[in-house]
Phi, psi and omega in degrees: 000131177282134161352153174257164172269156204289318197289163221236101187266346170318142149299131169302120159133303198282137171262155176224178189267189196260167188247050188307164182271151178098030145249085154015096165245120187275116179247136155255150174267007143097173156309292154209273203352106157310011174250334155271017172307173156255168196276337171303326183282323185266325161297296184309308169326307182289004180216016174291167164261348192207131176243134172247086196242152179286157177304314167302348180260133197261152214291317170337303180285310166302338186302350181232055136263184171284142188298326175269071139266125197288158167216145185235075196285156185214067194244121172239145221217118163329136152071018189235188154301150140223193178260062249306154198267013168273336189267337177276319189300327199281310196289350176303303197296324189255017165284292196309319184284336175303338181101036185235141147256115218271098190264118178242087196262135188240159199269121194098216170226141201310302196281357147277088224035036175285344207055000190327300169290005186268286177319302172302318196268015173270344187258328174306293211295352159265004178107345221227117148253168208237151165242131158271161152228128166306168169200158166308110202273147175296320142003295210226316167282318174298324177302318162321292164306345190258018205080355205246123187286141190278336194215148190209087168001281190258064177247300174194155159259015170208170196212124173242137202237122195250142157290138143309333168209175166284195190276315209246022138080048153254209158266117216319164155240042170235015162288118180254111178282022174260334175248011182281322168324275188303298194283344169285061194290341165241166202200153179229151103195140204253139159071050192234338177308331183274310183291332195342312180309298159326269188314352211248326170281336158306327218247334191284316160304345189254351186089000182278087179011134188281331183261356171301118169265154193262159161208128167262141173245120194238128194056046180311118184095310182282153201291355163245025165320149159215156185206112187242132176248112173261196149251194204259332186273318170300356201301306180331315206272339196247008129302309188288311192323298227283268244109344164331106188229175189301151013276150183195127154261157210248145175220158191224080184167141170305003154271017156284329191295308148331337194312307187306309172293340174263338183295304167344283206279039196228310172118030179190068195291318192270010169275000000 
């Protein structure tokens, strides 16, 4: 684990709140990038007693913690071992009772497919209080790295952000793909990469054009972004082609089509 750095990376000038012990703070990291952090996010770092973080938080960001800050992974990763979310909400509540301050930093933002609220409401019915700090959800900051605008005037007015599977790691079956077809004109979906083939079938059938263009984004942010562009029918085959693997968010909707030009004049066409 890397060193935390010896300066105080906080700004002078600014108040932040206090981190008292027995508490719980649900943070997000943002995407990767250790540069989207928040300044709420980073305060928490330098002064937790314990960080209890997710698979998604990249090794950059702990690093600015202090080096003696205990760390706990607590990572759940499709198809791998992990870790059940009854055994992390317990170890929150009984870290916050040890009299420790309890950093539970999640990747993205805690209340986006975050479980964020699942953990709030387990540390209320124990008693433990808590702070969320929001973070840049992959939605919005990985797309952003890849070039591709969550919104475009005249493209859509709405945007929409879908699970790739469900709880019991399937595909939701409560989704009405008739209207995410018709009424959506951008499409998310995160943690989407194992269904794909599904969803892509689901969604042409339900009517959404074969010729829309798609994109997956992998390691959003971090110096091992990729990024593939398709149409919505080809994406699966210029994914599996690419080598492409999770973590990847998936975008659906003609702001993709932006792609060249804005990744291009951004300085970074070929990520």
């Amino acid at each position: 684990m890397a060193p935390g750095p010896a300066p105080d990376l906080l700004p002078a000038g600014l108040d932040f709140p206090d981190f008292p012990p027995g508490w719980v703070w649900l943070v997000g990291a943002g995407p990767g990038d250790p540069g989207l952090l928040t300044l709420h996010a980073l305060h928490a770092l330098r002064h937790a007693d314990v960080i209890v973080y997710d698979a998604l938080v990249d090794e950059r960001i702990l690093g600015l913690a202090p080096a003696a800050t205990e760390r706990l992974y607590a990572g759940k990763r499709g198809g791998r071992p992990s870790a059940r979310q009854a055994d992390i909400s317990e170890t929150l509540v009984s870290l916050a009772r040890s009299g420790r301050r309890v950093l539970r930093l999640k990747g993205g933002d805690p209340f986006v497919f975050g479980r964020g609220a699942e953990e709030c409401q387990y540390l209320h019915a124990h008693g433990i209080p808590f702070r969320v700090v929001s973070g840049i959800t992959a939605g919005i900051g990985g797309l952003a790295a890849a070039g591709i605008p969550a919104t475009v005037r005249e493209t859509n007015a709405a945007i929409t952000f879908i699970t790739g599977h469900a709880a019991n790691g399937d595909v939701p079956e409560t989704l009405n793909w008739s209207a995410l077809a018709h009424a959506s004109p951008v499409l998310v979906f995160y943690m989407g990469l194992k269904h794909l083939p599904v969803i892509v079938d689901r969604l042409i059938s339900a009517g959404r054009s074969a010729e829309t263009p798609a994109a997956a984004v992998a390691e959003a942010t971090t110096p091992r972004q990729r990024v593939v562009t398709a149409t919505l029918g080809t994406l699966v085959e210029a994914i599996t082609t690419a080598g492409l693997h999770p973590p990847a968010i998936v975008v659906v909707g003609d702001v993709v089509s932006l792609r060249d030009i804005i990744a291009a004049g951004a300085g970074h066409p070929g990520r």
